[in-house]
C-alpha positions in Angstrom: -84.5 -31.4 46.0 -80.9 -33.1 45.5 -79.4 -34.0 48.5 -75.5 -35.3 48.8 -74.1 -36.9 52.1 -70.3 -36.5 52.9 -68.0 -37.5 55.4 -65.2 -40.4 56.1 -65.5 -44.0 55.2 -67.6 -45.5 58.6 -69.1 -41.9 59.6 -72.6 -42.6 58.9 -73.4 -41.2 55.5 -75.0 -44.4 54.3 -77.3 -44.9 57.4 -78.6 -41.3 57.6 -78.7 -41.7 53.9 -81.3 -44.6 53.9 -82.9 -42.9 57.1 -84.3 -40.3 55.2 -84.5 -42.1 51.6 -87.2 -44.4 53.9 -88.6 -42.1 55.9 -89.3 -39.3 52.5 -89.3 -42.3 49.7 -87.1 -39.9 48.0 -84.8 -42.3 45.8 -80.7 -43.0 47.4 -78.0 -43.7 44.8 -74.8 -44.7 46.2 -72.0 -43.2 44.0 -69.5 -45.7 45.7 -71.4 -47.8 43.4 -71.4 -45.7 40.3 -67.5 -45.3 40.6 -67.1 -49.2 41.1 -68.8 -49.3 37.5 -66.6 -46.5 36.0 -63.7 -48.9 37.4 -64.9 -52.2 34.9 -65.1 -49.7 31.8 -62.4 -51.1 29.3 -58.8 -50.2 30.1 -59.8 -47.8 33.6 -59.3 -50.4 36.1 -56.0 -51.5 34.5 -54.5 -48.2 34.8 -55.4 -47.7 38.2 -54.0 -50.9 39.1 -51.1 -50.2 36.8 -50.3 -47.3 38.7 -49.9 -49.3 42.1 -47.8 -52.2 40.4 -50.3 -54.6 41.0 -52.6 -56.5 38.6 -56.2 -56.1 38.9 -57.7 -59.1 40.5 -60.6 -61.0 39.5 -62.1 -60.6 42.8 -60.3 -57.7 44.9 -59.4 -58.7 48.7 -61.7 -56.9 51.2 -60.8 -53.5 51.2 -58.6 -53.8 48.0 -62.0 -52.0 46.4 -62.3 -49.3 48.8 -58.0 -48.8 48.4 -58.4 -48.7 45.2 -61.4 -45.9 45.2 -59.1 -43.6 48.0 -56.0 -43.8 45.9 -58.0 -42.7 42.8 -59.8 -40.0 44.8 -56.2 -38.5 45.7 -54.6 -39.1 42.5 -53.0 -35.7 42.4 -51.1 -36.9 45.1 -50.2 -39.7 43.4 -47.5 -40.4 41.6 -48.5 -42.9 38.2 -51.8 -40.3 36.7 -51.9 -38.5 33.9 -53.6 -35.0 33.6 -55.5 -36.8 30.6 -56.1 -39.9 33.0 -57.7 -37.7 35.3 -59.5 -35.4 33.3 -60.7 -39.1 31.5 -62.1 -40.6 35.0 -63.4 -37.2 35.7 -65.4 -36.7 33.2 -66.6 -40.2 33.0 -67.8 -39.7 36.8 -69.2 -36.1 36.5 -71.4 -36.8 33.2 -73.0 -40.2 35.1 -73.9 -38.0 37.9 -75.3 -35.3 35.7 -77.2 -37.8 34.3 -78.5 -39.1 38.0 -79.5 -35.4 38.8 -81.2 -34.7 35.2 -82.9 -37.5 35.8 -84.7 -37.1 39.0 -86.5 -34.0 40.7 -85.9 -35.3 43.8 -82.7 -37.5 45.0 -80.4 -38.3 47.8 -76.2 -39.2 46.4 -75.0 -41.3 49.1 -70.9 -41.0 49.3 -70.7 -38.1 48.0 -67.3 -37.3 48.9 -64.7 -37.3 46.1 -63.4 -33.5 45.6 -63.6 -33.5 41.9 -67.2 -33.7 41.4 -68.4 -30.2 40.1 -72.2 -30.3 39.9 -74.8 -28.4 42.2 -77.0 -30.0 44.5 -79.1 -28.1 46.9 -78.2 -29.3 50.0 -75.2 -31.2 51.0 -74.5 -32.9 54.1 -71.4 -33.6 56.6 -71.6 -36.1 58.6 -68.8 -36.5 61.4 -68.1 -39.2 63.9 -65.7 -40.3 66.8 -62.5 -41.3 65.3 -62.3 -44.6 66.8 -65.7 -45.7 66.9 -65.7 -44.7 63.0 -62.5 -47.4 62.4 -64.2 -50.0 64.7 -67.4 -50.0 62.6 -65.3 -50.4 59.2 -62.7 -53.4 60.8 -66.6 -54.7 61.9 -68.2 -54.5 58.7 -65.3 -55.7 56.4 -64.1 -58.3 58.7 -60.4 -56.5 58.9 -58.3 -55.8 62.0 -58.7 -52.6 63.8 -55.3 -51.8 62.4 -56.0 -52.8 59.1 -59.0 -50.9 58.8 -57.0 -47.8 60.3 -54.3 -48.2 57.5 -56.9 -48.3 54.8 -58.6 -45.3 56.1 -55.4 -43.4 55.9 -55.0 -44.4 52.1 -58.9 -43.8 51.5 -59.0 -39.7 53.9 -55.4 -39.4 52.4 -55.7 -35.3 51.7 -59.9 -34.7 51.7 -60.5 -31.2 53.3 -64.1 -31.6 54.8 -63.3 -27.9 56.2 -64.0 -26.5 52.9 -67.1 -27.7 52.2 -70.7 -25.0 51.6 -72.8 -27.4 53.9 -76.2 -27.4 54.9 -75.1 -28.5 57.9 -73.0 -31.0 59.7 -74.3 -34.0 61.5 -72.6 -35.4 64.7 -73.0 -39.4 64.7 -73.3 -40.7 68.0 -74.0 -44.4 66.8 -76.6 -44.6 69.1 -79.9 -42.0 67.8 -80.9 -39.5 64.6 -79.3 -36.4 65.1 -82.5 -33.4 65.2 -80.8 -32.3 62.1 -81.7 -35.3 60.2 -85.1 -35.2 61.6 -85.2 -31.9 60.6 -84.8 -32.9 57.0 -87.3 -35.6 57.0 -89.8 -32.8 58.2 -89.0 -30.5 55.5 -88.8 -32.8 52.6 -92.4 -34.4 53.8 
C-alpha cells in the first residue's frame, strides 16, 4: 500500500502522516526532505536562487527554505525557468520517488503536494484546515509573524488546484482530534 498526504503548508499532513506511520509501523518519508536534497545537487540551488536575484545563503532565513520550495513548485508561473530547467528538477524529483515506491511494499509520502509528480500511489490523501488556524500554526512553528507566515503561504499555495485531485478522501483538521477517516485507515492497513 502507498499512501501520499496532500494539502497546504500547516494543514495537518505531517501529523496524520506520523499518526498512522505509528499506529501501522508502515514507514513515512517526508518529500519536503527529499526536495531540500535535490536543492544541494551541484548547480540546482544556484539557479533557483538565480532566478529570484538573490544568492543562495549558507544558512537560509526561516522560511527562505519553504519560499524557495513554493516558488519552485509554481515555476511555470514564474518568470526565470527554463523548459530544460524544469524538465531537469522534474525528473530529478520523480526518479527519487520512483525509487522510494520501488523500494518499499508498503509506504506513506508525507507532503505530497507538488503538481508535477507523475507516479501512482494507491491512495492519496487531502487534508484541509481552517484558514487561519492553518497560518497561526506555521507563524507558531517557524517563529514568524502571523503576517509573515500569511505572505509566505501565498508564495508557497501560489496556483496549487487541490480541486483536481483523484482522492481517497479528504480529511477535515479540527486541531483538536483524528478525524474517523484517519482511523479508518489505521483499521484497514492493520
Amino acid at each position: 500500500m502507498k499512501i501520499g498526504f496532500t494539502g497546504k503548508c500547516g494543514s495537518g499532513k505531517t501529523y496524520f502522516a506520523r499518526y498512522v506511520s505509528e499506529k501501522t509501523g508502515i514507514p513515512i518519508i517526508r518529500l519536503d526532505y527529499v526536495a531540500k536534497e535535490i536543492f544541494t545537487r551541484p548547480g540546482v540551488r544556484d539557479w533557483i536562487f538565480e532566478a529570484f536575484g538573490h544568492v543562495a545563503p549558507d544558512e537560509p532565513a526561516p522560511g527562505e527554505d519553504l519560499k524557495l520550495f513554493g516558488a519552485f513548485r509554481h515555476s511555470k508561473r514564474t518568470q526565470g525557468f527554463s523548459e530544460a530547467e524544469q524538465k531537469e528538477f522534474r525528473d530529478h524529483f520523480v526518479i527519487e520517488i520512483q525509487k522510494i515506491l520501488d523500494a518499499h511494499d508498503k509506504v506513506i509520502l508525507d507532503h505530497f503536494d507538488l503538481p508535477m509528480i507523475d507516479v501512482k500511489l494507491d491512495k492519496l490523501i487531502l487534508v484541509k484546515s481552517n484558514e487561519e488556524e492553518r497560518i497561526k500554526g506555521i507563524a507558531e512553528r517557524d517563529s514568524l509573524t502571523f503576517d509573515r507566515a500569511l505572505e509566505l503561504d501565498k508564495v508557497v499555495n501560489l496556483s496549487t488546484d487541490y480541486s483536481r485531485g483523484n482522492y481517497a478522501f479528504i480529511v477535515e483538521n479540527d486541531y483538536k482530534s483524528i478525524p474517523q477517516e484517519i482511523e479508518n485507515l489505521v483499521k484497514e492497513l492493520l
